[in-house]
N, CA, C and O atoms as a GROMACS GRO file, in nm:
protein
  484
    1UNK      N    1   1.662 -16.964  -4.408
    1UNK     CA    2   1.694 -16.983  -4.269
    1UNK      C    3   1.844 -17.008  -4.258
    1UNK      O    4   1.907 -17.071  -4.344
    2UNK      N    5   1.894 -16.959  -4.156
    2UNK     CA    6   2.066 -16.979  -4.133
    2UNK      C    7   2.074 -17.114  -4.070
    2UNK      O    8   1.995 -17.191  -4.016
    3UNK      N    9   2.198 -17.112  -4.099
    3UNK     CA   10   2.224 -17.293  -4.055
    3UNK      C   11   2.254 -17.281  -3.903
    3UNK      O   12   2.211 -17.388  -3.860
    4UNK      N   13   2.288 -17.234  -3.831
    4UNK     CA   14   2.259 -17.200  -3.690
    4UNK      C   15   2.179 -17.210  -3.593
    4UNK      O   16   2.193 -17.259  -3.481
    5UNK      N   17   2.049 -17.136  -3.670
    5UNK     CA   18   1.868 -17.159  -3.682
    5UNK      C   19   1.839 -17.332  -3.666
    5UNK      O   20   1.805 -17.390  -3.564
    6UNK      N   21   1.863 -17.389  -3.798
    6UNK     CA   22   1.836 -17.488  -3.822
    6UNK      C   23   1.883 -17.584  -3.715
    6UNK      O   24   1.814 -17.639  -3.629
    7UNK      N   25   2.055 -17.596  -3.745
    7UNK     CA   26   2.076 -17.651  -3.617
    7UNK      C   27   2.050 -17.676  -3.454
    7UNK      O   28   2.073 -17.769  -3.377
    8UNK      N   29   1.977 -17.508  -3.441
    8UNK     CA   30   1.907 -17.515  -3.299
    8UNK      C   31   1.807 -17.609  -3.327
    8UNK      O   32   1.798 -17.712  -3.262
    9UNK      N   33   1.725 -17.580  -3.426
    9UNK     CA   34   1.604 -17.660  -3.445
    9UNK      C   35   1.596 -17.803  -3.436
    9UNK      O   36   1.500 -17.865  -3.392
   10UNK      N   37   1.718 -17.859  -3.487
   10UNK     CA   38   1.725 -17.994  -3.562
   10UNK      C   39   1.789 -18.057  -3.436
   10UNK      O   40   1.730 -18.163  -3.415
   11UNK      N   41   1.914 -18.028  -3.317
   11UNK     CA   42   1.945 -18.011  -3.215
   11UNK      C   43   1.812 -18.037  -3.081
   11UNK      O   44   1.813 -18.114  -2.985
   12UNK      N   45   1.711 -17.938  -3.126
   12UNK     CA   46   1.582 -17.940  -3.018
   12UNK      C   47   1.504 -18.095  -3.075
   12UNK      O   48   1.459 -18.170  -2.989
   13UNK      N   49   1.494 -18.134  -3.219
   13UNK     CA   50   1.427 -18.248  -3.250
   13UNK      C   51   1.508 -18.377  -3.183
   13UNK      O   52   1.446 -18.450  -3.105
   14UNK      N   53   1.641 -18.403  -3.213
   14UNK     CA   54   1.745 -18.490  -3.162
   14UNK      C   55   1.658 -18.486  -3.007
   14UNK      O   56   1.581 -18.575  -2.972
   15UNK      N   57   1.683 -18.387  -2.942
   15UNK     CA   58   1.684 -18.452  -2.815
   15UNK      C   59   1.513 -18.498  -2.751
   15UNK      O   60   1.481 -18.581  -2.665
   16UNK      N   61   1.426 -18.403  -2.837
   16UNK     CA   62   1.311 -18.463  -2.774
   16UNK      C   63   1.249 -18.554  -2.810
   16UNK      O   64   1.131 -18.563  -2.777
   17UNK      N   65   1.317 -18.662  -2.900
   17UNK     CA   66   1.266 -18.789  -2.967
   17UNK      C   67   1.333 -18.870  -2.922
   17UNK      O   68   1.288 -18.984  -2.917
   18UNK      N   69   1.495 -18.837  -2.864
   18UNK     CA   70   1.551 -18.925  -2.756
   18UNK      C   71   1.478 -18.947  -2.614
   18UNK      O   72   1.442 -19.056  -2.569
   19UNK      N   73   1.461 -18.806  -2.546
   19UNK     CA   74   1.365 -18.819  -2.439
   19UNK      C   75   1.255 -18.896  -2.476
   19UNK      O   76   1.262 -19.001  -2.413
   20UNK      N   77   1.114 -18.893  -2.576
   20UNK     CA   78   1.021 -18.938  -2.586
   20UNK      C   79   1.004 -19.095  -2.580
   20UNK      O   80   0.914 -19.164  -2.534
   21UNK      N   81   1.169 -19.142  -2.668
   21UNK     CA   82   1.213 -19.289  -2.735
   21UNK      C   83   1.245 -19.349  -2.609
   21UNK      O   84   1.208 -19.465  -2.588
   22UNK      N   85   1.313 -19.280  -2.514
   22UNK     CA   86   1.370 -19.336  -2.375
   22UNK      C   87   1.270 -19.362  -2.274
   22UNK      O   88   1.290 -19.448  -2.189
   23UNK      N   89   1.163 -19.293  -2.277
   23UNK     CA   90   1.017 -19.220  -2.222
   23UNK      C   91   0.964 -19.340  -2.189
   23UNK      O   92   0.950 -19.403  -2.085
   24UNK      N   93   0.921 -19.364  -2.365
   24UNK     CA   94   0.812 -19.422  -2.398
   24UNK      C   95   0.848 -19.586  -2.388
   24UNK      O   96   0.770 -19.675  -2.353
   25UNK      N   97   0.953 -19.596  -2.420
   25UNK     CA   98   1.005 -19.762  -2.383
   25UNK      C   99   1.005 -19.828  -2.268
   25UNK      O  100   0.965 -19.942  -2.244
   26UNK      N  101   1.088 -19.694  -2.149
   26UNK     CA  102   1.026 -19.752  -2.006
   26UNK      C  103   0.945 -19.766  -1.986
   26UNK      O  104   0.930 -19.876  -1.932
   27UNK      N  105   0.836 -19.696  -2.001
   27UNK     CA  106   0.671 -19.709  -1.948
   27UNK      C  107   0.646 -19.764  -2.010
   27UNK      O  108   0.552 -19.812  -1.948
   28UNK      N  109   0.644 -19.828  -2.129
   28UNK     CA  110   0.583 -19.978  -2.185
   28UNK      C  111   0.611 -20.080  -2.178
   28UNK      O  112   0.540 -20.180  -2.196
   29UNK      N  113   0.759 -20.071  -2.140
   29UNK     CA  114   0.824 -20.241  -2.124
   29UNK      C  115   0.887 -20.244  -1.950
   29UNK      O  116   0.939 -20.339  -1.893
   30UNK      N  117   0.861 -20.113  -1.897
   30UNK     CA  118   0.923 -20.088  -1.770
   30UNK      C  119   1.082 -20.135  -1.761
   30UNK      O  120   1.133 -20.175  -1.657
   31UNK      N  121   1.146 -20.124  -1.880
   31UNK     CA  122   1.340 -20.172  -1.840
   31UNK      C  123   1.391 -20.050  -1.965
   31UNK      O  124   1.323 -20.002  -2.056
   32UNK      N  125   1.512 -20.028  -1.935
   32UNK     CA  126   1.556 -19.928  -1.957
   32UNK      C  127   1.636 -19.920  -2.165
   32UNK      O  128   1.693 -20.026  -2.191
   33UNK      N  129   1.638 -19.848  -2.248
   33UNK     CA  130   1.654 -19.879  -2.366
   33UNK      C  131   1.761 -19.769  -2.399
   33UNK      O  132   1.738 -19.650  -2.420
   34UNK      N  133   1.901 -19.842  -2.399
   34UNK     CA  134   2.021 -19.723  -2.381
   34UNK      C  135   2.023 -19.659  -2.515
   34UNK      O  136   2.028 -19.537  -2.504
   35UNK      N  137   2.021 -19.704  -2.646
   35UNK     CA  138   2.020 -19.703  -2.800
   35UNK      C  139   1.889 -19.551  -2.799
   35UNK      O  140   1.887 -19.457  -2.878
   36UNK      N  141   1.796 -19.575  -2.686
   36UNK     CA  142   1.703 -19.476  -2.758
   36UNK      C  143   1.765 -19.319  -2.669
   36UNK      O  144   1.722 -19.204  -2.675
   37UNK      N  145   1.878 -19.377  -2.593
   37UNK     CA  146   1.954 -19.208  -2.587
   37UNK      C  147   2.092 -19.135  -2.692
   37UNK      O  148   2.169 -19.043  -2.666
   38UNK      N  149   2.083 -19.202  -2.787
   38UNK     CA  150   2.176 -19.187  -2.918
   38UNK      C  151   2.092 -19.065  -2.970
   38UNK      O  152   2.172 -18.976  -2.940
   39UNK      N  153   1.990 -19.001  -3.025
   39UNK     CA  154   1.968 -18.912  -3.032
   39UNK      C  155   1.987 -18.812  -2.950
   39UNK      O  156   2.046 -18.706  -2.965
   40UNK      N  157   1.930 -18.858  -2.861
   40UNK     CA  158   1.934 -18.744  -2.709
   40UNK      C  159   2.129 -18.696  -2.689
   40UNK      O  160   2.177 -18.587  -2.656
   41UNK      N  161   2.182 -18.792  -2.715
   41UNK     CA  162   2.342 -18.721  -2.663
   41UNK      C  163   2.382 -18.682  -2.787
   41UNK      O  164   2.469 -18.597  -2.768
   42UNK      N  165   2.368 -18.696  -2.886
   42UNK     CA  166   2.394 -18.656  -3.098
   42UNK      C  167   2.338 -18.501  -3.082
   42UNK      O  168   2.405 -18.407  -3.123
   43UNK      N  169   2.202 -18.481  -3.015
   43UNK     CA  170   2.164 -18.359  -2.986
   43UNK      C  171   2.201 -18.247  -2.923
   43UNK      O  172   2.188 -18.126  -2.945
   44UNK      N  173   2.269 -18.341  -2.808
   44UNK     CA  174   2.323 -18.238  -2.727
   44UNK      C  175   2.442 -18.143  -2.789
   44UNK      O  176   2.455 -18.021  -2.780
   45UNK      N  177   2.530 -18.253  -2.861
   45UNK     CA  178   2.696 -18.236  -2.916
   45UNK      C  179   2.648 -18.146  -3.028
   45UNK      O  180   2.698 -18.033  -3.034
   46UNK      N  181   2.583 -18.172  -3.093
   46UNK     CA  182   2.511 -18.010  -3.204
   46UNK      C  183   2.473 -17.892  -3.117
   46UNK      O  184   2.510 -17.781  -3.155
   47UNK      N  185   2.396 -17.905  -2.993
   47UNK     CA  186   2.350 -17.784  -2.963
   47UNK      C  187   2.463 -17.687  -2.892
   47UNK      O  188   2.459 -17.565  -2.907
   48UNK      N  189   2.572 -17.760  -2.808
   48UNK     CA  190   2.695 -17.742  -2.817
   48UNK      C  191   2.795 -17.667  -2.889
   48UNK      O  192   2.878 -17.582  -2.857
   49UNK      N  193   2.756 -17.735  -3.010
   49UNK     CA  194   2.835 -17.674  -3.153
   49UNK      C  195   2.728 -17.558  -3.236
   49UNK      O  196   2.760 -17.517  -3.348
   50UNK      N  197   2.670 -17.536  -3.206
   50UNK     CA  198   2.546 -17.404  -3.277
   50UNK      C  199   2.633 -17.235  -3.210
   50UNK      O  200   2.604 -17.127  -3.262
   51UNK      N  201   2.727 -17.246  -3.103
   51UNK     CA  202   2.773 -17.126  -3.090
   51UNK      C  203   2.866 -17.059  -3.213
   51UNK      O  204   2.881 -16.950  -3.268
   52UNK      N  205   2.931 -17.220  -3.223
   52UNK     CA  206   3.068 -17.229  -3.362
   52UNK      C  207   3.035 -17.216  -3.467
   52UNK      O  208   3.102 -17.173  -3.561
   53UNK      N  209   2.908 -17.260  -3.467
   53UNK     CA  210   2.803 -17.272  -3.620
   53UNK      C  211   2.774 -17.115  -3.669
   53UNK      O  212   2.766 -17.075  -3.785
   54UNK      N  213   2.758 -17.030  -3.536
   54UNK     CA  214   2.708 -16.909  -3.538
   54UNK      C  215   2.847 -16.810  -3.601
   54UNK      O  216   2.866 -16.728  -3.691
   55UNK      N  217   2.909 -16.864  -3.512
   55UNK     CA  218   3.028 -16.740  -3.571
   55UNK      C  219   3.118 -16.764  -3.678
   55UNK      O  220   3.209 -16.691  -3.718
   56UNK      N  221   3.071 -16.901  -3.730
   56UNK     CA  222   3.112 -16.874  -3.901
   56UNK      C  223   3.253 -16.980  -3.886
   56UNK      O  224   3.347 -16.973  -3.965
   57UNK      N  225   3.249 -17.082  -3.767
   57UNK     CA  226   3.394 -17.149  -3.749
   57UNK      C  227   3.362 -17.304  -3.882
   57UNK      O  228   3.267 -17.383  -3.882
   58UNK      N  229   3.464 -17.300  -3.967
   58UNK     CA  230   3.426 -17.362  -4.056
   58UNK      C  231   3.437 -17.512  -4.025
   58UNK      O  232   3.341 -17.584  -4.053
   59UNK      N  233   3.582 -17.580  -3.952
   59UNK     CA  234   3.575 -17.704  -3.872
   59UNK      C  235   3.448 -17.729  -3.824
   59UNK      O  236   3.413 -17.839  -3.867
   60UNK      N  237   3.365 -17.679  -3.758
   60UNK     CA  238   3.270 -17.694  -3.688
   60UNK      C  239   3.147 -17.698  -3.807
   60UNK      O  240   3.075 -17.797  -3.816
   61UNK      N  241   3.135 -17.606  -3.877
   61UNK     CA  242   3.046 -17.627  -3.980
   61UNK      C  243   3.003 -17.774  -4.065
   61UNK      O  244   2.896 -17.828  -4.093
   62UNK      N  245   3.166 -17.810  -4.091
   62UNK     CA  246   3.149 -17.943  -4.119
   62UNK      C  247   3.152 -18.051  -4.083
   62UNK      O  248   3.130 -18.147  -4.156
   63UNK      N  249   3.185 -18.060  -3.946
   63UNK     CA  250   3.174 -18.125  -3.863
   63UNK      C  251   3.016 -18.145  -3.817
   63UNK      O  252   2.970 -18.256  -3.788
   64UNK      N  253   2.959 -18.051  -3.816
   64UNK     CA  254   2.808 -18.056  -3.786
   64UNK      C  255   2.717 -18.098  -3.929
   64UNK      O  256   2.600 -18.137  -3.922
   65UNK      N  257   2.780 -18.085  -4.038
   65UNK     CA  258   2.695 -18.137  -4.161
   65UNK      C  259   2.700 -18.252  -4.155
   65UNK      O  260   2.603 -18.328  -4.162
   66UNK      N  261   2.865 -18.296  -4.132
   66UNK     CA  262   2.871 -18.469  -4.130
   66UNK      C  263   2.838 -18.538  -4.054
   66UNK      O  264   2.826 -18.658  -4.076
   67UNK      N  265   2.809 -18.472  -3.922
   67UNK     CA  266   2.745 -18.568  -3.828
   67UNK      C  267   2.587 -18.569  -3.859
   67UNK      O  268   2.535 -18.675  -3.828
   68UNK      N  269   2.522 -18.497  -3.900
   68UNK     CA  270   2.407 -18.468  -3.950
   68UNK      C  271   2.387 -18.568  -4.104
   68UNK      O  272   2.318 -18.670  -4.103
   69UNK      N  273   2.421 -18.546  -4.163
   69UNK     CA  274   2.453 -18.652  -4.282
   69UNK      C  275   2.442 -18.776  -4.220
   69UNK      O  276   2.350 -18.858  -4.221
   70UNK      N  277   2.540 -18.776  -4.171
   70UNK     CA  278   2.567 -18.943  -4.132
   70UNK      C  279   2.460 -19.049  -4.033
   70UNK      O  280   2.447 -19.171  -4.031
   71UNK      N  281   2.396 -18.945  -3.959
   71UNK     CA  282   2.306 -18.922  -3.865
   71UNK      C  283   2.167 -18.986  -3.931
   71UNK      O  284   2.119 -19.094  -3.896
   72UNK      N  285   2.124 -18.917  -4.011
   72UNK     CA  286   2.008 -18.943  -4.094
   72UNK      C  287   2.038 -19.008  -4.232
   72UNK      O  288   1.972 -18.987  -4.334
   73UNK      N  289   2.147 -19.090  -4.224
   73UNK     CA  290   2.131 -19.237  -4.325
   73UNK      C  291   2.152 -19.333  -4.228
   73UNK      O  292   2.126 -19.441  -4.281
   74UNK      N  293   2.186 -19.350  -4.107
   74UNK     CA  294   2.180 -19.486  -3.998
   74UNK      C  295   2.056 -19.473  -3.965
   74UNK      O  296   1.987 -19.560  -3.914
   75UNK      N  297   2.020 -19.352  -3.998
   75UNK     CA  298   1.830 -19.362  -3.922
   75UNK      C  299   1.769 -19.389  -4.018
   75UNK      O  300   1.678 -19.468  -3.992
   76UNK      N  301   1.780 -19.343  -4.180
   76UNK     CA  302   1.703 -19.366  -4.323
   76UNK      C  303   1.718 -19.573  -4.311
   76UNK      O  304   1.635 -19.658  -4.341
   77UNK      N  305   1.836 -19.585  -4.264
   77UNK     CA  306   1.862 -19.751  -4.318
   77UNK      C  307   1.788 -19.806  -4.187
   77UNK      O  308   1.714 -19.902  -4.209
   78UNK      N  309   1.795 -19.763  -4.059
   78UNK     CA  310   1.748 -19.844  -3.997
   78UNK      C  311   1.566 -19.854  -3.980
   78UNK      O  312   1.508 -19.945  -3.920
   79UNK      N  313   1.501 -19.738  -4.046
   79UNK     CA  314   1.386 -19.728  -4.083
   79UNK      C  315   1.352 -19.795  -4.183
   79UNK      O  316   1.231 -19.817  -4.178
   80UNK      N  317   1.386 -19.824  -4.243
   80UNK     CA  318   1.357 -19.922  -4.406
   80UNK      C  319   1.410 -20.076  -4.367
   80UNK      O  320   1.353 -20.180  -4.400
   81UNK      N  321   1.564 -20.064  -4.269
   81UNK     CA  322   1.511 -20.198  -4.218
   81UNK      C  323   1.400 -20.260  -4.143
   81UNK      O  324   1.347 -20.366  -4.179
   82UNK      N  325   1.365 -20.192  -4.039
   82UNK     CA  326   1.259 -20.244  -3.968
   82UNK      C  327   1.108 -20.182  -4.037
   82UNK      O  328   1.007 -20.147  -3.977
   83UNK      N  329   1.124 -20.184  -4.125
   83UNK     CA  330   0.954 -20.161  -4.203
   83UNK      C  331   0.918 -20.342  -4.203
   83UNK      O  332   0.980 -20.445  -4.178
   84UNK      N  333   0.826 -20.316  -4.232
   84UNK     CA  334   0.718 -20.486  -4.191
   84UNK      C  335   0.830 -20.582  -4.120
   84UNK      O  336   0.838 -20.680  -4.195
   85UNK      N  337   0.891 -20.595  -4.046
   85UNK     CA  338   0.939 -20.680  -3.902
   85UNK      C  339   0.848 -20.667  -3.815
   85UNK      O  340   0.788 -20.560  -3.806
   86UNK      N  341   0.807 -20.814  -3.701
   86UNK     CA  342   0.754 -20.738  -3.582
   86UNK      C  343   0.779 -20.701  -3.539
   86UNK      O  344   0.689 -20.644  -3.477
   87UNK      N  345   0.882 -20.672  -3.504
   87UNK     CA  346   0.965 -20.550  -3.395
   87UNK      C  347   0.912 -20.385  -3.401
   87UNK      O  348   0.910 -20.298  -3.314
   88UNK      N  349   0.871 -20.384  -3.536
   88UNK     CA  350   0.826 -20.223  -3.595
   88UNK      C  351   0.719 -20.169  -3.497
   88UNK      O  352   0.603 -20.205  -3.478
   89UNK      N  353   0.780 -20.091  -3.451
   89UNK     CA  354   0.566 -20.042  -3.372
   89UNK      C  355   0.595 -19.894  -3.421
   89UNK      O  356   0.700 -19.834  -3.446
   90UNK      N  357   0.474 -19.863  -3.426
   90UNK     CA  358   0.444 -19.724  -3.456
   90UNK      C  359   0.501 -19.617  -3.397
   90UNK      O  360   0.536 -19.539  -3.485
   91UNK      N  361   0.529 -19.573  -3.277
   91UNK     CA  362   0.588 -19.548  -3.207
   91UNK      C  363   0.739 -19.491  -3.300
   91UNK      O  364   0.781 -19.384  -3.343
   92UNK      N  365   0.788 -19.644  -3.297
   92UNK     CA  366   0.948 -19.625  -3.308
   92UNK      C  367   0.918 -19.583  -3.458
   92UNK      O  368   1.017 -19.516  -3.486
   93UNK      N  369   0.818 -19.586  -3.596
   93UNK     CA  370   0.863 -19.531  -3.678
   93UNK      C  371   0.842 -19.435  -3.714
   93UNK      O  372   0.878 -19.400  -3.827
   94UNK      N  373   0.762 -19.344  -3.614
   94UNK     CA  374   0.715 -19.189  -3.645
   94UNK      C  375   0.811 -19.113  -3.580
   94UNK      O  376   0.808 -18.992  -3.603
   95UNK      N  377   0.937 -19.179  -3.468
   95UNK     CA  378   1.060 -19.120  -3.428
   95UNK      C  379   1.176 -19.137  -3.510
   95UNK      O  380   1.257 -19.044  -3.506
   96UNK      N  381   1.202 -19.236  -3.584
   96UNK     CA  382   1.272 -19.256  -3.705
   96UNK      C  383   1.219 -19.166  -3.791
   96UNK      O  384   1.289 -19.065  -3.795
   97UNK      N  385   1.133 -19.161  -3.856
   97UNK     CA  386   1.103 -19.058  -3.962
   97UNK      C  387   1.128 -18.932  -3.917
   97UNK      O  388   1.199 -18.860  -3.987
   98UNK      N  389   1.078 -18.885  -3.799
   98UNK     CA  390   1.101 -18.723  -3.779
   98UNK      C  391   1.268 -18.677  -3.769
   98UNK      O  392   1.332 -18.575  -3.796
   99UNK      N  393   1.292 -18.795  -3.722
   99UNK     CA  394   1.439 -18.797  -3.679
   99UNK      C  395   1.489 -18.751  -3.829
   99UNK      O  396   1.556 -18.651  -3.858
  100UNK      N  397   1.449 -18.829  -3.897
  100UNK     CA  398   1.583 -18.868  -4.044
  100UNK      C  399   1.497 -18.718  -4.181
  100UNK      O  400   1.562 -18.655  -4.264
  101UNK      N  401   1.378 -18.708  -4.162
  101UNK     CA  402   1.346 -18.584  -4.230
  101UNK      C  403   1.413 -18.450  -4.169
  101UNK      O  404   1.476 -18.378  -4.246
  102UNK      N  405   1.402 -18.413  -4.031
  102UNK     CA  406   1.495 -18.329  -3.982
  102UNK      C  407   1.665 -18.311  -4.018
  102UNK      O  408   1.712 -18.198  -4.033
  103UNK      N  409   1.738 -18.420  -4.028
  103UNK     CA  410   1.848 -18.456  -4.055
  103UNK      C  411   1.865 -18.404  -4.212
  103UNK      O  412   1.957 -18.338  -4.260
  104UNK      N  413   1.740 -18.459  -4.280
  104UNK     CA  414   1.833 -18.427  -4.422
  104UNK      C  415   1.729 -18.271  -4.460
  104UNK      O  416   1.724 -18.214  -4.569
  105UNK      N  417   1.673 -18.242  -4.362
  105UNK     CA  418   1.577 -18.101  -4.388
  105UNK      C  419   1.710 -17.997  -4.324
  105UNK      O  420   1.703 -17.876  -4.341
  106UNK      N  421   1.791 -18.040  -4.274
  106UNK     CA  422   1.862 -17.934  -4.221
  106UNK      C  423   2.010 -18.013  -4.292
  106UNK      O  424   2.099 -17.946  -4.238
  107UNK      N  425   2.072 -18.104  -4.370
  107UNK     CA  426   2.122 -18.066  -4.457
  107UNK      C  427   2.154 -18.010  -4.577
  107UNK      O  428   2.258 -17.988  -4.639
  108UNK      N  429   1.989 -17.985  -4.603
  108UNK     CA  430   1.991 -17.931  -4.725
  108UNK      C  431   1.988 -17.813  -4.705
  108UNK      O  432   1.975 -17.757  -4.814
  109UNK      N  433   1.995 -17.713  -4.592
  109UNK     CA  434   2.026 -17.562  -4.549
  109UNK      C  435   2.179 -17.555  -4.546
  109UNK      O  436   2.228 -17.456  -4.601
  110UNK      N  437   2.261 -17.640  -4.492
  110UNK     CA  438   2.338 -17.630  -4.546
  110UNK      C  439   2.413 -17.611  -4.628
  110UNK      O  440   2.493 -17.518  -4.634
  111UNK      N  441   2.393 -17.731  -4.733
  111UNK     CA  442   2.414 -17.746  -4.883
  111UNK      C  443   2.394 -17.612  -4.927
  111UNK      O  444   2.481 -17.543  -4.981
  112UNK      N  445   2.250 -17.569  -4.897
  112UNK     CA  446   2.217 -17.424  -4.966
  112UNK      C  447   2.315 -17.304  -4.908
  112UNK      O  448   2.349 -17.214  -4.985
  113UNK      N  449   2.359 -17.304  -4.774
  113UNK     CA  450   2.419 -17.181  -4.735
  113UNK      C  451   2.617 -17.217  -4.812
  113UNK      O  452   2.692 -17.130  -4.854
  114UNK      N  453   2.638 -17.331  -4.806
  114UNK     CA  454   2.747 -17.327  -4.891
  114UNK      C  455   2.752 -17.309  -5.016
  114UNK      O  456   2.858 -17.272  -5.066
  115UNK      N  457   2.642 -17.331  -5.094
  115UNK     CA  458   2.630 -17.248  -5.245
  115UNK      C  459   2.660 -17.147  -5.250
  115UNK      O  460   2.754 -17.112  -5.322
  116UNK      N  461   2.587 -17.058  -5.173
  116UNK     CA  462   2.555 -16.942  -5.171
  116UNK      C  463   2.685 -16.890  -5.105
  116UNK      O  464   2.720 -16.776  -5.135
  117UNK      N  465   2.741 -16.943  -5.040
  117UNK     CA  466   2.880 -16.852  -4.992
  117UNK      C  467   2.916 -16.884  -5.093
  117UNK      O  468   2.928 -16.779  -5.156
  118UNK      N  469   2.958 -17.014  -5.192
  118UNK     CA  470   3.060 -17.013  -5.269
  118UNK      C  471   3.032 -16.898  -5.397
  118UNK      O  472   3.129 -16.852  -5.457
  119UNK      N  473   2.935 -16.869  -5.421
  119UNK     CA  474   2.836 -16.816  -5.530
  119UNK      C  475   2.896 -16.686  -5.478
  119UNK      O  476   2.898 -16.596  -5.562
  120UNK      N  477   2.950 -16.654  -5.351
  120UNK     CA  478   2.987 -16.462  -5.279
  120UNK      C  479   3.091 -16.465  -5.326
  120UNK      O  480   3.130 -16.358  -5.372
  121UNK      N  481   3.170 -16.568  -5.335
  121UNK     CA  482   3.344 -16.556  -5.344
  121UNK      C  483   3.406 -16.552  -5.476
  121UNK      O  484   3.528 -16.544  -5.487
   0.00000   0.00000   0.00000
């Protein structure tokens, strides 16, 4: 899969686990949870950048790995922090997980498409 692909993909996960996270907090606690639109706007700024991704702009390439990287170890740490806390509900850790498997499922397309260019040159 091209990293473009992915990024649409990983871009479409960001934002609908922000929507769901933002969703699902109002209607359960009825007050508003600004932290659960950090995916939702992280998503947007990738889907944004998937035109640049497309045409091979390399700033942008890595710019989108590292935010992606970086992305899914604040979500890997903050998932392993809140494992057995009460604060943990189910909810928030099946959006952490999808979140942070997406993140490093679409850095490792990366990783792979820069091998493989370097492997052309």
């Amino acid at each position: 899969m091209s990293p473009y692909k992915i990024n649409l993909i990983n871009s479409l996960v960001f934002i609908s686990c922000g929507i769901f996270g933002f969703a699902s907090h109002y209607l359960k606690l009825g007050e508003y949870q600004q932290e659960a639109l950090i995916p939702l706007v992280l998503g947007l700024l990738l889907l944004v950048m998937t035109p640049g991704l497309r045409a091979g702009n390399v700033v942008i390439r890595k710019l989108v790995s590292f935010l992606t990287l970086l992305f899914g170890i604040i979500v890997l740490y903050l998932l392993i922090k809140s494992v057995g806390t009460d604060q943990s509900s189910a909810r928030k850790m099946i959006v952490l997980t999808l979140i942070a498997l997406s993140c490093f499922a679409s850095f490792g397309v990366y990783l792979s498409s820069w091998i493989a260019e370097k492997k052309k040159n």
